[in-house]
C-alpha positions in Angstrom: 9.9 -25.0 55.3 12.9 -26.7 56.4 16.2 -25.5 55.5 19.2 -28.0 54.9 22.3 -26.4 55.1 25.6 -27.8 55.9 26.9 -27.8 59.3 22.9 -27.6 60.5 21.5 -30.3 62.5 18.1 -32.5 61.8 16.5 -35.3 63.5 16.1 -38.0 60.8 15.4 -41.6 62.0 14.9 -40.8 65.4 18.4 -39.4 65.8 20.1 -36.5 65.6 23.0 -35.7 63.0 24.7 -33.0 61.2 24.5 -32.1 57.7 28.2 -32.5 56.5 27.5 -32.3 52.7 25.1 -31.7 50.2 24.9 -33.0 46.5 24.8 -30.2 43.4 21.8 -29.2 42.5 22.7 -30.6 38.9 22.4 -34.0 40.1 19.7 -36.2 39.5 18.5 -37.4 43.4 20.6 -34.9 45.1 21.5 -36.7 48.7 22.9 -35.4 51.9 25.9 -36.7 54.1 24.9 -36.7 57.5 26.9 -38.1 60.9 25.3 -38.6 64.1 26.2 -36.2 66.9 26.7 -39.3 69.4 28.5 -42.2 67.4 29.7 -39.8 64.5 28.9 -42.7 62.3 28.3 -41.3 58.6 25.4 -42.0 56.2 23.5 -40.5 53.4 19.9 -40.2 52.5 18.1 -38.5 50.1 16.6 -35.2 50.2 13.7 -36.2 49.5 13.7 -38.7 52.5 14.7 -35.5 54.6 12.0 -33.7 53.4 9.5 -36.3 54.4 10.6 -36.8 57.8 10.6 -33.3 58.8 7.0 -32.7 57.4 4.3 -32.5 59.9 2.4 -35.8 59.5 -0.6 -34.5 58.0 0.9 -31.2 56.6 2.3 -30.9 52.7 5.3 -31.7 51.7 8.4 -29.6 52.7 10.3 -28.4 49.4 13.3 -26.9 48.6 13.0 -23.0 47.7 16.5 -23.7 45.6 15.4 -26.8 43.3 13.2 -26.1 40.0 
């Protein structure tokens, strides 16, 4: 399971960036802020997108232990 916590880093896209925010649980497609650790360039993406990139290609899902 892959834990998203701000200030961690992921690989999303082929590059790497840091987690620099996270949406409330309360909302409805919670997203993430990320920036890259080269250009510093922000963007956000979904968790669920997160998720999906980080699983192993032919291995379940990755969910988070925090959402219902």
């Amino acid at each position: 399971m892959h834990d998203f916590t701000v200030g961690g880093e992921i690989t999303y896209r082929g590059c790497a960036y840091r987690i620099r925010g996270i949406s409330p649980m309360g909302a409805v497609e919670r997203r993430a802020l990320l920036e890259d650790v080269v250009t510093h360039e922000q963007i956000e993406a979904t968790l669920d997108a997160l998720r999906d990139e980080q699983a192993p290609p032919d291995g379940p899902r990755l969910v988070d232990p925090l959402e219902p």
